[in-house]
N, C-alpha and C positions, 0 to 999 in steps of 0.2 A: 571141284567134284568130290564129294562122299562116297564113301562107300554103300551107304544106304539105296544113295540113288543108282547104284552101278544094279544092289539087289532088284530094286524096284523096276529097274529097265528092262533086266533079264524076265521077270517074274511075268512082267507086260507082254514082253514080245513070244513069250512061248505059251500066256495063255490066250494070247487074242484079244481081250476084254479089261477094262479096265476094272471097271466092278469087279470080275472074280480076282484078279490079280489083290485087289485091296483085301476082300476078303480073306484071301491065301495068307494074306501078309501082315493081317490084324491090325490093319491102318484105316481112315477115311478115303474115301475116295476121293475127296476135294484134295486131302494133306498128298495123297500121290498122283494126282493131274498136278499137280504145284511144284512138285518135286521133279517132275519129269519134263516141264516147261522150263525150269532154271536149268535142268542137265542140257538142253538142248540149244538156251543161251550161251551155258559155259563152251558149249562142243561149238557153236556158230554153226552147226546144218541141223533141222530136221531129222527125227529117228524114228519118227511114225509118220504115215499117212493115215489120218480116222477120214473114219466112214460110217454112217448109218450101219452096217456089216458091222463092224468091228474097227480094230487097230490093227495093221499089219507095218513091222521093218522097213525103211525106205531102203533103197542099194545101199548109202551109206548107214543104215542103220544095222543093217546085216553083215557089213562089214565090220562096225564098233561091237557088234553081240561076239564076234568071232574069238577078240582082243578078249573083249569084257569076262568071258566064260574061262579063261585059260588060269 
């Protein structure tokens, strides 16, 4: 786990959208779906559920934002 990817997870999950998260964070958006798919290898569960709607925190990913933020 990186650091980068801890920023990029928080970034995700509090603005909903991937796109704007990349934008916010002066990244591609390809380079942070990439980035957030190995975070969620490394963790072994799921941290989003997407949707048409957007991305939102799974339980456990609300859980990790909690740790993640401190």
């Amino acid at each position: 786990m990186e650091l980068s990817q801890l920023r990029y997870f928080i970034a995700v999950a509090k603005l909903g959208n991937m796109s704007k998260a990349a934008e916010t964070l002066f990244v591609s958006q390809p380079n942070l779906s990439t980035s957030i798919k190995t975070l969620e290898e490394s963790l072994g569960f799921h941290i989003f559920n997407r949707s048409a709607r957007g991305i939102v925190p799974t339980t456990e990913g609300k859980m990790f934002l909690k740790s993640a933020e401190i």
